[in-house]
VOVEXNU-664303 format. One record per atom (N, C-alpha, C, CB): residue in one letter; x, y, z. Coordinates in steps of 0.001 Angstrom, whole numbers, plus 500000, padded with zeros to 6 digits. Each point is the difference from the previous one (the first is absolute). Glycine has a CB too. Layout:
// VOVEXNU-664303
AXYZ
...
END
This chain:
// VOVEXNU-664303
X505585508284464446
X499227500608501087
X500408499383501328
X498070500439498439
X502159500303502606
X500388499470501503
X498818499948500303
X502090500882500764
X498275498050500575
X498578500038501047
X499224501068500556
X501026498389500606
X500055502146499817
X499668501295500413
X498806501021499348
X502388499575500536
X498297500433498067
X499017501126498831
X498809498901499654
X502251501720498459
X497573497334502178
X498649499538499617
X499075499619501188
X501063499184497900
X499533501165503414
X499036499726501106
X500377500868500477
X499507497996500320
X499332502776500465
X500243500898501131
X499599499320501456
X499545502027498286
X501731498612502179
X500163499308501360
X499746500364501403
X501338499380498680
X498039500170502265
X499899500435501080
X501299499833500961
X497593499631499451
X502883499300500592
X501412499329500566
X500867500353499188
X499265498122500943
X502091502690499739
X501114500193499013
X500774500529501299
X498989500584497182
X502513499362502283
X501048499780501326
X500048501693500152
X501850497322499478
X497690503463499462
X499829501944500468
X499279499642501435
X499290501710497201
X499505498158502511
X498816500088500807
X500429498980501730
X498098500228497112
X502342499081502482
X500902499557501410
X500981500444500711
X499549498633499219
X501502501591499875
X501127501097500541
X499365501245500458
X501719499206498378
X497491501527501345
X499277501037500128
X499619499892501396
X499325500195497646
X499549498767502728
X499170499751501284
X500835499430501077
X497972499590498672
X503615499694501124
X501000499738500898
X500434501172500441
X500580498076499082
X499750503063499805
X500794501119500669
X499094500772500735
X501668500139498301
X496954499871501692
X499112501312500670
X499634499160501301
X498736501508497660
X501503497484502925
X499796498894501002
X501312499884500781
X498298498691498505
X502774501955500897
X500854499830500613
X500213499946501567
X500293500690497939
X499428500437502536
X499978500348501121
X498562500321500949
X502221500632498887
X497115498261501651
X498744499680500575
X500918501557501810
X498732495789498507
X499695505004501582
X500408500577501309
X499121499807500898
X501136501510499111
X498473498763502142
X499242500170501137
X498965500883499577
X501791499610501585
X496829499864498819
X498799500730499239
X499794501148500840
X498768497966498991
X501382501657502412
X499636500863501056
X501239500463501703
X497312498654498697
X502428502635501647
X500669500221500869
X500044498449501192
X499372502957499266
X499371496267500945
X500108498686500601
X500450498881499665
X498720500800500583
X501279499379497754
X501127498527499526
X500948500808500493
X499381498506497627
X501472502043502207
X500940500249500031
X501172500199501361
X498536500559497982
X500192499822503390
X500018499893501077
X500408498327500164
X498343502263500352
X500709496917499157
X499557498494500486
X501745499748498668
X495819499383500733
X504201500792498851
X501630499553499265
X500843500154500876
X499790500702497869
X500294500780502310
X501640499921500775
X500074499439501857
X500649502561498113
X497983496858502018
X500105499635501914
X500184498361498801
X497694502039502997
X501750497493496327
X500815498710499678
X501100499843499927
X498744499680499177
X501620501599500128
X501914499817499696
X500877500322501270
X499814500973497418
X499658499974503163
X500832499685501789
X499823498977500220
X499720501689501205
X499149497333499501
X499725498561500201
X501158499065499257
X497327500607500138
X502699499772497947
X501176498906499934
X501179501060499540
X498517497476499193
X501789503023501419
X501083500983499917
X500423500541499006
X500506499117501385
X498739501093497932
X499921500698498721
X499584501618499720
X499504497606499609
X501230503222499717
X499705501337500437
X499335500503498419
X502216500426502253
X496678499709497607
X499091500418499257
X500415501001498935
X498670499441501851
X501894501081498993
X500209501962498778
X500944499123499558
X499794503084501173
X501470496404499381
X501100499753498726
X499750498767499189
X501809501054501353
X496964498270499005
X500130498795498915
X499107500716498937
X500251497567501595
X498954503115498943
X499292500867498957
X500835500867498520
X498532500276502468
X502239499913498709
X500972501054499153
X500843499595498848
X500160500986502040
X499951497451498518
X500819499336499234
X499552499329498854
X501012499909501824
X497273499536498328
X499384499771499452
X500177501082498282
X498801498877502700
X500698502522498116
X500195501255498912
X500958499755499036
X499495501587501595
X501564498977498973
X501518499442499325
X499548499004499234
X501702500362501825
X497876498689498473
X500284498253498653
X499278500617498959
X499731497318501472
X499024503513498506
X499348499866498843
X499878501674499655
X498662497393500520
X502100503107499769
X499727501436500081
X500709500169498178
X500286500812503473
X500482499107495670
X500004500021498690
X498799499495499320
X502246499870500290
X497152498531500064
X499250499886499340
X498471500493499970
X501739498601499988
X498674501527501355
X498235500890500176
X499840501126499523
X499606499278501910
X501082501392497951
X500520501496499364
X499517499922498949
X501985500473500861
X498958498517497913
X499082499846498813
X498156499739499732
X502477499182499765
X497070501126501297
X498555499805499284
X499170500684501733
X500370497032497593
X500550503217503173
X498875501228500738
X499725501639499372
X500940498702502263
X497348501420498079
X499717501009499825
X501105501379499983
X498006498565500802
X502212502501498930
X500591501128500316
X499845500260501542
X499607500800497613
X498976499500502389
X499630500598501731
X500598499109501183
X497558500855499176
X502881497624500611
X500466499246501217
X501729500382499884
X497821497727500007
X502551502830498923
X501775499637500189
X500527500794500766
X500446499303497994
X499016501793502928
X500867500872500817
X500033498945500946
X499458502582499557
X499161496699500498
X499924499321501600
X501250498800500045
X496928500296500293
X503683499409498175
X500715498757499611
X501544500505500227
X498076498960498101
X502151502051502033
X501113500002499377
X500364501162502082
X499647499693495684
X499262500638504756
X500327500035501521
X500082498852500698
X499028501848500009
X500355497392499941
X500015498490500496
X498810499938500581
X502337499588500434
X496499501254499921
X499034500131500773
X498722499052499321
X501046502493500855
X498659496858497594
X499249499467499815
X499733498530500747
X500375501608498184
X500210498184501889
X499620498392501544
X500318500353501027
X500575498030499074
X499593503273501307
X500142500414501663
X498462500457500195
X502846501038500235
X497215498918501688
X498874500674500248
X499634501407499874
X500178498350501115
X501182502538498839
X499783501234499872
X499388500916498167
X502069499477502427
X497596498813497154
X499607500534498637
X498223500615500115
X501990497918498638
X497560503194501070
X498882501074499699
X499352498590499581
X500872502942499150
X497998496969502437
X498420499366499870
X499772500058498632
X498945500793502171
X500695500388496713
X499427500290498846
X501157499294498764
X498576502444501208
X502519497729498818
X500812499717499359
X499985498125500132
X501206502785500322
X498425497160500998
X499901498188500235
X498812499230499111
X500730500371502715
X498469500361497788
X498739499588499398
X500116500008498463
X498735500923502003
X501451500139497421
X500659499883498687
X500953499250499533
X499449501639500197
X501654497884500219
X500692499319499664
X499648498163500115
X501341502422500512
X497606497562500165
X499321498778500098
X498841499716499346
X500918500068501776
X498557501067497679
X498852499983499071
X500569499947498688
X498487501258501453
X503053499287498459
X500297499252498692
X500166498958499736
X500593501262499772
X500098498185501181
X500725498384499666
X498741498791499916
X502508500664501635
X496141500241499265
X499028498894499604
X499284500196498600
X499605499698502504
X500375501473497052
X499252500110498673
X500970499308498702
X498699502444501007
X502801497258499235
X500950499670499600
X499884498446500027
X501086502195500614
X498454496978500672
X499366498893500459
X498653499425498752
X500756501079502841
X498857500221497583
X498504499672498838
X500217500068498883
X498558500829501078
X502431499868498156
X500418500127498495
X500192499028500069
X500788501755499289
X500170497427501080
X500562498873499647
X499034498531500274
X502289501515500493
X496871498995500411
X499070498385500272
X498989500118498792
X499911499716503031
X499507501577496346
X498965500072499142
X500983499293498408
X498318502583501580
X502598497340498704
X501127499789498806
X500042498197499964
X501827502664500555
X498626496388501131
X499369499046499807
X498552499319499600
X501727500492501062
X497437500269499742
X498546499970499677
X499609499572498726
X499834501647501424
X500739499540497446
X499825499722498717
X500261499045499194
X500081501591500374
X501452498307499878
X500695498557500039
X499657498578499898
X500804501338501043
X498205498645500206
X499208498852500262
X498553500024499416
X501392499802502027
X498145501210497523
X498826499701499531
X500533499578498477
X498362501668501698
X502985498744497762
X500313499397498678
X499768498916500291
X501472501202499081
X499520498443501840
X500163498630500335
X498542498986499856
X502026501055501673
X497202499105498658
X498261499866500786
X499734499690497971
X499122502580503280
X500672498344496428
X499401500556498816
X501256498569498620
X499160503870501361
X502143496089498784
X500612499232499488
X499386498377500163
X501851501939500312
X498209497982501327
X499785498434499858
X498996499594499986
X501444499655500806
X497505501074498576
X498491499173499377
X500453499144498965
X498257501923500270
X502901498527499091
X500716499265498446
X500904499018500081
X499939501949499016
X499855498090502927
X501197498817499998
X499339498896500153
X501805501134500988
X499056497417499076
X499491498987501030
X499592500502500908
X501177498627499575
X498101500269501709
X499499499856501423
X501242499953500677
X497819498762499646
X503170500719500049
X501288499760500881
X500980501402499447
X499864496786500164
X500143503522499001
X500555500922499941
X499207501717500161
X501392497902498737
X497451502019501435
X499421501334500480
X499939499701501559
X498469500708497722
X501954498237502725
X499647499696501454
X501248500788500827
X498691497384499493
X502471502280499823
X501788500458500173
X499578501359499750
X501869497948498955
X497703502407499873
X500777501894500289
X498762501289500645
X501855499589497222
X496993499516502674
X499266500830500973
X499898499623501994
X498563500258497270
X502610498735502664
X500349499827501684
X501043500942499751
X499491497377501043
X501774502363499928
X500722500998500043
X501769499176499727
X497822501679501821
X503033498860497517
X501319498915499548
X500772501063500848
X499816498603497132
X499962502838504177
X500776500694500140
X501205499326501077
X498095501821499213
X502766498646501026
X501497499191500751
X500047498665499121
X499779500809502923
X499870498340495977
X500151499174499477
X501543499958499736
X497595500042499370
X503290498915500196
X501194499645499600
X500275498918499219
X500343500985501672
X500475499827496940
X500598498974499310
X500443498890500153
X500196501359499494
X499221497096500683
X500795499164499841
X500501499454499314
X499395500094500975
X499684499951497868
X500697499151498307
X499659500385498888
X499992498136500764
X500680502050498447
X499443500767498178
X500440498959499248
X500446502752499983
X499165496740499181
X499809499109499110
X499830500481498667
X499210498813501691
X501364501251497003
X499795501017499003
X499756498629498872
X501726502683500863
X497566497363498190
X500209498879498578
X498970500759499114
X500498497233501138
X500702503411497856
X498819500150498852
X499453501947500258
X498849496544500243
X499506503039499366
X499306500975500826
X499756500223500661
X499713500061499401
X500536499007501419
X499435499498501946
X500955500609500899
X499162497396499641
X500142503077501957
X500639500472500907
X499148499093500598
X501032502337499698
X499630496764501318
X499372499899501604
X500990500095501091
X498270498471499206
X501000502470501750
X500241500749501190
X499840499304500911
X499503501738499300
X501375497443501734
X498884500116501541
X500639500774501195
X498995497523499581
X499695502583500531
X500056501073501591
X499587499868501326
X499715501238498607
X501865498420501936
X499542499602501304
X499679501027500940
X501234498185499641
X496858501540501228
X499500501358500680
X500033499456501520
X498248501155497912
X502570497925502202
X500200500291501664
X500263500725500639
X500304498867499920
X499982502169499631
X500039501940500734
X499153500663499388
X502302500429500387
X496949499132499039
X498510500719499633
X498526500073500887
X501037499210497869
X498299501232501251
X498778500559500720
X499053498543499364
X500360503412500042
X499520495698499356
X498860499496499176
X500372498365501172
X499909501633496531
X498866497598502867
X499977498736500635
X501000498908499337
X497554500604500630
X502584499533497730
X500965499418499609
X501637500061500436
X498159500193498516
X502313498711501216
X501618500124500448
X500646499700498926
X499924499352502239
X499466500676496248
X501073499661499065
X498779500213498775
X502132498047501465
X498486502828497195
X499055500139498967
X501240499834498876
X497743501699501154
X501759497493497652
X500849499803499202
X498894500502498743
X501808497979501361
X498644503262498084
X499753500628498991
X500667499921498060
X499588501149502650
X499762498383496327
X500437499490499172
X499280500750498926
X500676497934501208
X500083502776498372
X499902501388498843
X500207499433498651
X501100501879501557
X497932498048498006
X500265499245498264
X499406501607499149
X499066496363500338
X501870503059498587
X499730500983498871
X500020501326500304
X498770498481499111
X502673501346501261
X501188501619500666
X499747500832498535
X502770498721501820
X496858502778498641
X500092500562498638
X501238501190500402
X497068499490498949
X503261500899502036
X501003501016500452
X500352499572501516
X499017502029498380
X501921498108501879
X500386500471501592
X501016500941499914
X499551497857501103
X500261503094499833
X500923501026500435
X500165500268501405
X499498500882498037
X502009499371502572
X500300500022501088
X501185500381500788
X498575498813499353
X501790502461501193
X500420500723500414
X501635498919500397
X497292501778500576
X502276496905500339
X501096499035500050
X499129499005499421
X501610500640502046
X499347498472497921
X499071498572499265
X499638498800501190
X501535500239497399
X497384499848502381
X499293498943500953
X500937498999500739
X498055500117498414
X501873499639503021
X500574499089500361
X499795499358501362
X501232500970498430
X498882498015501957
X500055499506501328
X500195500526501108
X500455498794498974
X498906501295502048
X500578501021501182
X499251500977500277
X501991499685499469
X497100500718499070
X499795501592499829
X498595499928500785
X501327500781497381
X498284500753503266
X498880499502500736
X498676500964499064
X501546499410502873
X497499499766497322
X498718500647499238
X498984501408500534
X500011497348499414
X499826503737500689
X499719500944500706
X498847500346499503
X502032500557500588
X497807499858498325
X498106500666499123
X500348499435498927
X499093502609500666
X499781497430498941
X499506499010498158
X498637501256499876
X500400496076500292
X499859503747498391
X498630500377499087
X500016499491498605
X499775502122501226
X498701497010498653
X500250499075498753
X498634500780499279
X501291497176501025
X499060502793497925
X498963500671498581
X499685498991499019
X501114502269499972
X497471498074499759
X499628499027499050
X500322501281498418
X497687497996501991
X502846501201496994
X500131500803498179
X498823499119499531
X503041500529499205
X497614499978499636
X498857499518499101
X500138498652499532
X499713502186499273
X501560496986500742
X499695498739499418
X501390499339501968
X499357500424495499
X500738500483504846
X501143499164500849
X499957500854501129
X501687498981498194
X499236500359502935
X500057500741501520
X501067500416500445
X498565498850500623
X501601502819500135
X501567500555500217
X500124499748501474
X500190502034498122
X500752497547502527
X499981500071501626
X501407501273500462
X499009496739500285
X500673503856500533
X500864500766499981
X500458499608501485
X499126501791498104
X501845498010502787
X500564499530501111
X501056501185500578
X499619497414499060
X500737503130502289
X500929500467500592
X500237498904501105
X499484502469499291
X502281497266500282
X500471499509500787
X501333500910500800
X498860497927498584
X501440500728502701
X501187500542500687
X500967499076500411
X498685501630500702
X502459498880499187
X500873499280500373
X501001498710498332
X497974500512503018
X502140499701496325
X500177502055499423
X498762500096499815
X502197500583498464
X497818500943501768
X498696501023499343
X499709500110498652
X500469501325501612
X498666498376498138
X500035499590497728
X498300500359499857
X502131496960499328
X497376503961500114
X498668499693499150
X500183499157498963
X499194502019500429
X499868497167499587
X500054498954498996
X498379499804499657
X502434498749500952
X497865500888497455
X498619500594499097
X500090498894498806
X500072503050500467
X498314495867499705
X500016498994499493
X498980500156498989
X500944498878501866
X499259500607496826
X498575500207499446
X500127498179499413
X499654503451499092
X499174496064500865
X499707498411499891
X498560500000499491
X501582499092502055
X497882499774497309
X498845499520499537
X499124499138500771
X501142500301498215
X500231499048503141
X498685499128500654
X500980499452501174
X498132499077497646
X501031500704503528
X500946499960501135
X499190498582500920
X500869503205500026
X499918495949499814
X499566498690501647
X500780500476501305
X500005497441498450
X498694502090502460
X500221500023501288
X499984498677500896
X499143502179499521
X502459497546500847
X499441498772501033
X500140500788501486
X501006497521498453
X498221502071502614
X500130500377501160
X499950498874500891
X499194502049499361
X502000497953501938
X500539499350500847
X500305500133501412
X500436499719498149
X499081499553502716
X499996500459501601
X500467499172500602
X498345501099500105
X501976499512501091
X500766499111501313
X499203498809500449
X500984502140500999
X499554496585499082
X499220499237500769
X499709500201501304
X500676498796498650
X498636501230502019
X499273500453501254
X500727499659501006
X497952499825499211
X502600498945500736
X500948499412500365
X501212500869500370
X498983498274498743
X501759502558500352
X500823500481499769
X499716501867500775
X500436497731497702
X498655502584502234
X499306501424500751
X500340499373501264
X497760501116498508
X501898497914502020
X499765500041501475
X501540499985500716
X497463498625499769
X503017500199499513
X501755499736500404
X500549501198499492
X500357497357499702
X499293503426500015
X500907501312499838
X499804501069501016
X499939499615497629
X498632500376502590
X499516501081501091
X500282499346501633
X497846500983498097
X502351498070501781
X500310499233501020
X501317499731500362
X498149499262499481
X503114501506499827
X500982500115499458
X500975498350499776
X499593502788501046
X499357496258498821
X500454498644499985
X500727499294498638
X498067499963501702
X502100500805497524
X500643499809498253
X501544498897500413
X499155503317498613
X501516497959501576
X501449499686500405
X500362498783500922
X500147502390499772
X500388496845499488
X500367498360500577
X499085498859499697
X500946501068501913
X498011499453496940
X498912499105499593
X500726499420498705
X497726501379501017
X502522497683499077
X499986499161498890
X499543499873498779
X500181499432501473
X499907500672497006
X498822500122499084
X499292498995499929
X500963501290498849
X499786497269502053
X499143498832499526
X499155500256501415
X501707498002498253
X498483502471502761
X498843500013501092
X498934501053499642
X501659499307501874
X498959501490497199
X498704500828499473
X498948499535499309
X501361501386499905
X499178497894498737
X499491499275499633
X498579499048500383
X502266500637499519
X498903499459501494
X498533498704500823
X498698500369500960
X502076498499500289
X498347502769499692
X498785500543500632
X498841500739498781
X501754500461502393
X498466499541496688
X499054500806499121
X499025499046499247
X501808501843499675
X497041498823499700
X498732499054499942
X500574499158498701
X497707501740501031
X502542497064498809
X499742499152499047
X499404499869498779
X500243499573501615
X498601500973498530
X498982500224499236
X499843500732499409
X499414499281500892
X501741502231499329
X499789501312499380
X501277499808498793
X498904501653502461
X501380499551496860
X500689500000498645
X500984500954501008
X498122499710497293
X503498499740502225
X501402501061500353
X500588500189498593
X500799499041502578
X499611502281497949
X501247500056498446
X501366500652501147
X497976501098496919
X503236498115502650
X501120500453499985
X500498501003499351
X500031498292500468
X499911503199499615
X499900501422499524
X501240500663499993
X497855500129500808
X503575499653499056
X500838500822500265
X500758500913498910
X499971498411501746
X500979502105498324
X500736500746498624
X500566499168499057
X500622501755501273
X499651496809498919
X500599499853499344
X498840498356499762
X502735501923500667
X496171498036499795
X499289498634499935
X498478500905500372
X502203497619500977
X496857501145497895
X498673500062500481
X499154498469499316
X500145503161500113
X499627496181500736
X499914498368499899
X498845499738501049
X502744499355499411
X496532499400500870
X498822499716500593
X500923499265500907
X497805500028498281
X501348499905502773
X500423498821501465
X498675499125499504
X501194501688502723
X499267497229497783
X499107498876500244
X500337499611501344
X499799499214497645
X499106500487503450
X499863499995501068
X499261498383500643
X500056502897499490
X499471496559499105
X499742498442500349
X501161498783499138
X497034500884500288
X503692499591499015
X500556499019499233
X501584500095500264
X497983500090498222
X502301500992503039
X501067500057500182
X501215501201499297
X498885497615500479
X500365502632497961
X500946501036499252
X500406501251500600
X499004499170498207
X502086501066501267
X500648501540500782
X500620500210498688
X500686499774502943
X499320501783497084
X500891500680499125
X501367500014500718
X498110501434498932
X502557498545499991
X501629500456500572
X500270501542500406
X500915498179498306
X499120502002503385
X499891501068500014
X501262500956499673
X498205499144501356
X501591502115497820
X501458500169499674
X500437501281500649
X499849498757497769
X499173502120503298
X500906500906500528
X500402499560501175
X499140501689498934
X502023499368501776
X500773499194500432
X499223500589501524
X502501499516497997
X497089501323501957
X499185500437501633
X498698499033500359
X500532502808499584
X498661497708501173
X499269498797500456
X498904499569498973
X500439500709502426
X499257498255496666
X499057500061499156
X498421500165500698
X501791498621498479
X497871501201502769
X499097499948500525
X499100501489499162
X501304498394502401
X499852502989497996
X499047500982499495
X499504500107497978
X501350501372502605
X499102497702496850
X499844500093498504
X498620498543500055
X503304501088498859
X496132498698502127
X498580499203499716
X499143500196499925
X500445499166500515
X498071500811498237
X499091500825500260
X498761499538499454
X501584501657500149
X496929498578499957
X499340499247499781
X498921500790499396
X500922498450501585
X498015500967497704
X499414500924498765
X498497500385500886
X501228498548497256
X498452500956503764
X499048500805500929
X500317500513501169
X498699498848499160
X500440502358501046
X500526501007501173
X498721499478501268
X501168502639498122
X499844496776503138
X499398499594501026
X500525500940501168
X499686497598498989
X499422502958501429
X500140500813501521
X500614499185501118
X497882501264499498
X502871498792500938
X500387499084500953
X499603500771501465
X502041498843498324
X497080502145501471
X499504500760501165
X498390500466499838
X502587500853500332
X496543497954499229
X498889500277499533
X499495500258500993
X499916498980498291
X500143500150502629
X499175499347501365
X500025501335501003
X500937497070499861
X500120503826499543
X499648501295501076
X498981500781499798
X502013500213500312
X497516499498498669
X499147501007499201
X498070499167500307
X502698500804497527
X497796497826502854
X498280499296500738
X499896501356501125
X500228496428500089
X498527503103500160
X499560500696501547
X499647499137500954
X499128501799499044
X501742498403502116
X500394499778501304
X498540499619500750
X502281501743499862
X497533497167501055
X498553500321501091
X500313501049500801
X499213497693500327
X499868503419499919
X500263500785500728
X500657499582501857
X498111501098497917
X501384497550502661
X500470499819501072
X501764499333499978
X497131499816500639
X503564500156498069
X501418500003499457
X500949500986499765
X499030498589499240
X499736502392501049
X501307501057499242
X501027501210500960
X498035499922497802
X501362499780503433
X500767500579501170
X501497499363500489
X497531500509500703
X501578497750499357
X501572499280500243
X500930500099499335
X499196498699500681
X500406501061497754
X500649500145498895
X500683501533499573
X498364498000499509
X500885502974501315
X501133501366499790
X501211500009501140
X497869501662499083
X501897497709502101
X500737499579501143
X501000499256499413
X498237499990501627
X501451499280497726
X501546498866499865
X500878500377499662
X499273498538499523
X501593500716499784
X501287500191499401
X500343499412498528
X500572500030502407
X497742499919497474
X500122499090498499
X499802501467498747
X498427496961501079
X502173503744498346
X499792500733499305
X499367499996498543
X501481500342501580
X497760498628498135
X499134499812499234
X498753499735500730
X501627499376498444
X498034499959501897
X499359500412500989
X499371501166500665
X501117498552499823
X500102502075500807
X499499501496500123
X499446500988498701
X501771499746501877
X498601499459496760
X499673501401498861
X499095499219499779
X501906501441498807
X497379497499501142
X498632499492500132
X498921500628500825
X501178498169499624
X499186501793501335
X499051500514501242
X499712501522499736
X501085498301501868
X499734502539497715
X499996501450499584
X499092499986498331
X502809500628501568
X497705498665497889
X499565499980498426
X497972499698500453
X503161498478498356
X496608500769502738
X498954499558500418
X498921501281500549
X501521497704500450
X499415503139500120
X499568501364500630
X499459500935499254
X501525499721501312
X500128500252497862
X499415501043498484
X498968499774499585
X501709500171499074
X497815499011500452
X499035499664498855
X498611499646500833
X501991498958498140
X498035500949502898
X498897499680500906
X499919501324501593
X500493496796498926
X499997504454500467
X499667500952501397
X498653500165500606
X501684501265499144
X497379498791500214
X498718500156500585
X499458499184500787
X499757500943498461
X500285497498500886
X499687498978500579
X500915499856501496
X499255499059497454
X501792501205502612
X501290499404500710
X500202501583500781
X501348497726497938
X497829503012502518
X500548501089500359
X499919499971501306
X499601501098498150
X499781498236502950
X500777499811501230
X501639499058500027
X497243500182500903
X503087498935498332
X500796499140500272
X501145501212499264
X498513497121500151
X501148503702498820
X501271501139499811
X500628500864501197
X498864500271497825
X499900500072503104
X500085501190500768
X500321499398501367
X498337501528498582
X501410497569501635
X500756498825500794
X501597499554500000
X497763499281499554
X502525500805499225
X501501499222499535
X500582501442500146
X499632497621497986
X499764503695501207
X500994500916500318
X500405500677501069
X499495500022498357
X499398499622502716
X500533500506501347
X500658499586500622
X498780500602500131
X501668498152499609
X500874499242500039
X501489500284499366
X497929498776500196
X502113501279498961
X501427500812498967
X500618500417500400
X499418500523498741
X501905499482501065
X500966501015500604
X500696500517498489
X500552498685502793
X499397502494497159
X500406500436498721
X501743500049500315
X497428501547499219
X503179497932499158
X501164500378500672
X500663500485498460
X500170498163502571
X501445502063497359
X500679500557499033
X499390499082498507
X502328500797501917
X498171497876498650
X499961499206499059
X498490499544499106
X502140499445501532
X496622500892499676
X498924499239499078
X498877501230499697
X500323497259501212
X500040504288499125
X499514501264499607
X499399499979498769
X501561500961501225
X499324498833497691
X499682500349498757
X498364498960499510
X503194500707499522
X497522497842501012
X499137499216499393
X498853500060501153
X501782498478498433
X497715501872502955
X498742500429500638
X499547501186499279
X500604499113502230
X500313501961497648
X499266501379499479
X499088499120498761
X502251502393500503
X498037497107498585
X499304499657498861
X498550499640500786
X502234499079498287
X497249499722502573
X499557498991500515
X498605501381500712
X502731497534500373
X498005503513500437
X499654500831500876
X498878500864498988
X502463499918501687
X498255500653497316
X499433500931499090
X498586499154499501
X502577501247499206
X497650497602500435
X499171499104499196
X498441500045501118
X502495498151498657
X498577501666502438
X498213499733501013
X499215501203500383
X500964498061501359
X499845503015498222
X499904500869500607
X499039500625498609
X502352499948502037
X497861500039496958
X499612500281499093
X498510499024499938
X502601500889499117
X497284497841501381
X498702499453499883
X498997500319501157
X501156498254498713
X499650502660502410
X499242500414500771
X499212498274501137
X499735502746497735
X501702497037502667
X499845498972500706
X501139499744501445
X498918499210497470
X501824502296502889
X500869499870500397
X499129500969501669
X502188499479497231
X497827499919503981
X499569501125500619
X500499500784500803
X498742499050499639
X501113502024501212
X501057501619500262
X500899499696500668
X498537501663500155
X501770496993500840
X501354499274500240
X500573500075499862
X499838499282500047
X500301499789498391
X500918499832498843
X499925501399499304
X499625497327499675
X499348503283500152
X500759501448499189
X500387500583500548
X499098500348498763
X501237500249503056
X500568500661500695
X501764499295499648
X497455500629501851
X502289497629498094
X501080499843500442
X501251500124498387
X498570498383502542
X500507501290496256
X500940499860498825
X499258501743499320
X500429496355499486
X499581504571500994
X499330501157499769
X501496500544498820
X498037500481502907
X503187499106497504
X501039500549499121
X500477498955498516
X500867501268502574
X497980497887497009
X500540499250499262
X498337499911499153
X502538498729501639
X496614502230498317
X498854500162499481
X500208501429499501
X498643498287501449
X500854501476497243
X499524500905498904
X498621500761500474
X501117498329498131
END
């Protein structure tokens, strides 16, 4: 019996290939996007209809395979991402690709409630891993003995708080897989099922592209994060030219490290002097990691005295400034002269639009903003 003929699946590489090709080609919802597109593309000298056009062209075979009948005259004139494509025909052609959107999210949805519904049967550490999220995750090391698989996955291009999960699959009863598991490969959707005596995980990866389909009896989870230490000198872009022994010396003493790489995973000791031999050859700094997750940006998230939070949006300290705002948010009513104050003040510009519109809507929505400020941010309110 395959995996397959004994679980039904929500995740499978059909159902992906499927929702890539009907996404292919995103268009202009309205005669005003489309207006507001092409005065951008004069601005950077870019001419709209032919990148459009060209756009067409790249995916025009594959979109073919899985558009409706009624859109292919518009495909095969070139008029479906032009403006001269029929209002009605637009609207339609955008009401598919979102119901196409929704097929496919009601498909994760399900997915995850396996998921949900699976890890009541797991450990705490391991229902903690697959009901967060392992998506952009990457192969760093497979380890095989026996019945055993362990995986780790480095999620520093992920969505979750962890930066490293080392997964350890005992009592393999099948695997199947399009390529065979390997390093490099990146992690995209999972859906894990509970059977009757054991557990199937089903994974799409990329890079190569492989469904891969695990069935096992019992799964450990270790989970691993950046020292705080290590968040800040990165965002601060201060890594490069740091020393591992000056790194070293800045991190808490008191806390637990593991030396994590592809080819090593060993403890630091931080009072007795011990070091692992580090064995890759790039900077070992990024293979250090520690078994609790510390915010190294908690303090933005206190609240500000209100007679602080003007100077503090004035400066040039940018934590600071997302303090003083984080202070606003969460306190508009109370704080609603010192909002309507600061924004008349504002100068809206290219760069900080997106992140005021958020800020604008919010006050505006608590009904704390007054006709000033809504005359003046009137184009960035819902």
């Amino acid at each position: 019996m395959t995996i397959d003929s004994a679980y039904t699946w929500n995740i499978d590489k059909t159902a992906k290939e499927l929702f890539r090709r009907q996404t292919l080609l995103p268009i202009p919802e309205s005669d005003d996007e489309w207006h507001m597109l092409s005065r951008e593309g004069e601005e950077e000298g870019i001419t709209r209809r032919e990148m459009h056009a060209s756009e067409l062209n790249e995916v025009n075979e594959e979109l073919k395979t899985v558009l409706p009948e009624r859109f292919i005259p518009y495909l095969e004139n070139g008029q479906l991402n032009q403006p001269e494509l029929p209002d009605d025909v637009r609207k339609d052609y955008l009401r598919w690709i979102r119901e196409s959107e929704i097929t496919f999210e009601q498909k994760l949805d399900a997915a995850y409630e396996n998921k949900k519904n699976a890890a009541a049967f797991l450990t705490a550490e391991a229902a903690d891993v697959f009901t967060d999220t392992l998506h952009d995750g990457v192969i760093q090391r497979i380890e095989r003995a026996d019945d055993t698989l362990r995986v780790s996955i480095d999620l520093d291009s992920g969505f979750s708080q962890k930066s490293l999960i080392i997964l350890t699959f005992k009592g393999i009863v099948s695997e199947e897989a399009d390529e065979p598991l390997q390093t490099g490969q990146w992690y995209i959707y999972d859906e894990l099922q509970k059977g009757e005596d054991e557990f199937a995980l089903r994974v799409l990866f990329e890079s190569p592209e492989s469904q891969w389909t695990l069935r096992f009896t019992e799964v450990e989870a270790e989970c691993f994060f950046r020292p705080k230490e290590y968040v800040k000198l990165r965002d601060e872009e201060k890594l490069d030219g740091l020393s591992i022994h000056e790194y070293l010396g800045l991190l808490n003493e008191n806390q637990h490290y593991r030396y994590i790489s592809p080819l090593a995973n060993e403890s630091i000791s931080l009072t007795d002097g011990l070091e692992p031999e580090f064995t890759e050859q790039d900077n070992p700094i990024r293979y250090i990691y520690t078994d609790i997750f510390e915010d190294p940006y908690a303090h933005v998230h206190e609240p500000m005295p209100s007679e602080q939070i003007e100077p503090a949006l004035l400066s040039d300290d940018i934590e600071l400034q997302v303090q003083a705002w984080n202070t606003l948010y969460q306190n508009p009513q109370s704080l609603a002269a010192v909002i309507n104050r600061l924004l008349q003040k504002l100068e809206l510009t290219d760069e900080n639009e997106m992140v005021i519109s958020i800020y604008v809507q919010h006050f505006y929505d608590h009904d704390v903003l007054d006709q000033e400020n809504i005359r003046k941010f009137q184009s960035l309110i819902d």
